[in-house]
C-alpha positions as CSV (number, residue, x, y, z in Angstrom):
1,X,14.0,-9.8,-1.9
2,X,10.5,-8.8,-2.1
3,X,7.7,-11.1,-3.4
4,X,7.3,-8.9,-6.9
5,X,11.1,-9.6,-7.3
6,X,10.4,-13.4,-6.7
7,X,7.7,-13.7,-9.1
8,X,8.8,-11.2,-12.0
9,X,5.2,-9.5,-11.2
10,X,5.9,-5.3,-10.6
11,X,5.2,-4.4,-7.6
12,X,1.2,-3.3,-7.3
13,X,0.0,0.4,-7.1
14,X,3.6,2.1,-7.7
15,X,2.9,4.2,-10.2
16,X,0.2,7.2,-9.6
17,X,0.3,8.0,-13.4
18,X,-0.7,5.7,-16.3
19,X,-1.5,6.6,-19.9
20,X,-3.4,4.4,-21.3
21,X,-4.6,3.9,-25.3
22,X,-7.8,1.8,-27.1
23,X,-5.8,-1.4,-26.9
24,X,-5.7,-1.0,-22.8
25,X,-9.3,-1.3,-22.5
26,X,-10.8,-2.2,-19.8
27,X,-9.0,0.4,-17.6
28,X,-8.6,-1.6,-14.1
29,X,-6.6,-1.0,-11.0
30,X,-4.0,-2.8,-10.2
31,X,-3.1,-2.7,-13.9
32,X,-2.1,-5.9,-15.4
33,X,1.2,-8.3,-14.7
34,X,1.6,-6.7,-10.8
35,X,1.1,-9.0,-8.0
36,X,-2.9,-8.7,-6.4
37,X,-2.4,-10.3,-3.5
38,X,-1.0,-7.3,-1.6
39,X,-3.1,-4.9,-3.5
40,X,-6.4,-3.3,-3.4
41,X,-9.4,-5.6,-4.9
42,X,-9.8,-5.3,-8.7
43,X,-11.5,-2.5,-10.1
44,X,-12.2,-1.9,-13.7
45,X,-12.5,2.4,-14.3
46,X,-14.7,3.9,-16.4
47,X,-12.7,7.4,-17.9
48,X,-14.8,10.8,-18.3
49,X,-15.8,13.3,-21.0
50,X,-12.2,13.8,-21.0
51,X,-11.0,10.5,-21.1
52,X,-9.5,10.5,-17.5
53,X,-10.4,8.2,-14.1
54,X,-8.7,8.1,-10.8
55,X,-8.8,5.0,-8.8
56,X,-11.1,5.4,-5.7
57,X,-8.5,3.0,-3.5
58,X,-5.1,4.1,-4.6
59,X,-5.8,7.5,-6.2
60,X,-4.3,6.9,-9.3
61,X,-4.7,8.9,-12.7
62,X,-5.1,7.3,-15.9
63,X,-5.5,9.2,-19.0
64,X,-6.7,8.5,-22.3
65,X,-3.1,9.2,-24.9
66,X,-3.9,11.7,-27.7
């Protein structure tokens, strides 16, 4: 069994997709309720002109929902 199992955290970093609305602010990486402590560090993302960031440790999108 592995430790996100154990703890009822998801795993960290599985998806490479998120969209994300006004409630989800900040945007961070690893997103909230997955277990840190196998993860990159914490870093909050700041989306563009077209309301999209990518994570500069796991590469994953987030977009802004229309």
């Amino acid at each position: 069994m592995n430790g996100s199992a154990q703890n009822g955290n998801r795993q960290p970093n599985a998806a490479r997709h998120y969209e994300l609305g006004p409630a989800d602010r900040p945007w961070r990486c690893p997103m909230p309720g997955t277990s840190q402590w196998n993860s990159h560090p914490l870093v909050y993302l700041h989306p563009d002109e077209h309301g999209k960031a990518r994570c500069p440790y796991c590469s994953a999108d987030f977009v802004l929902k229309s």
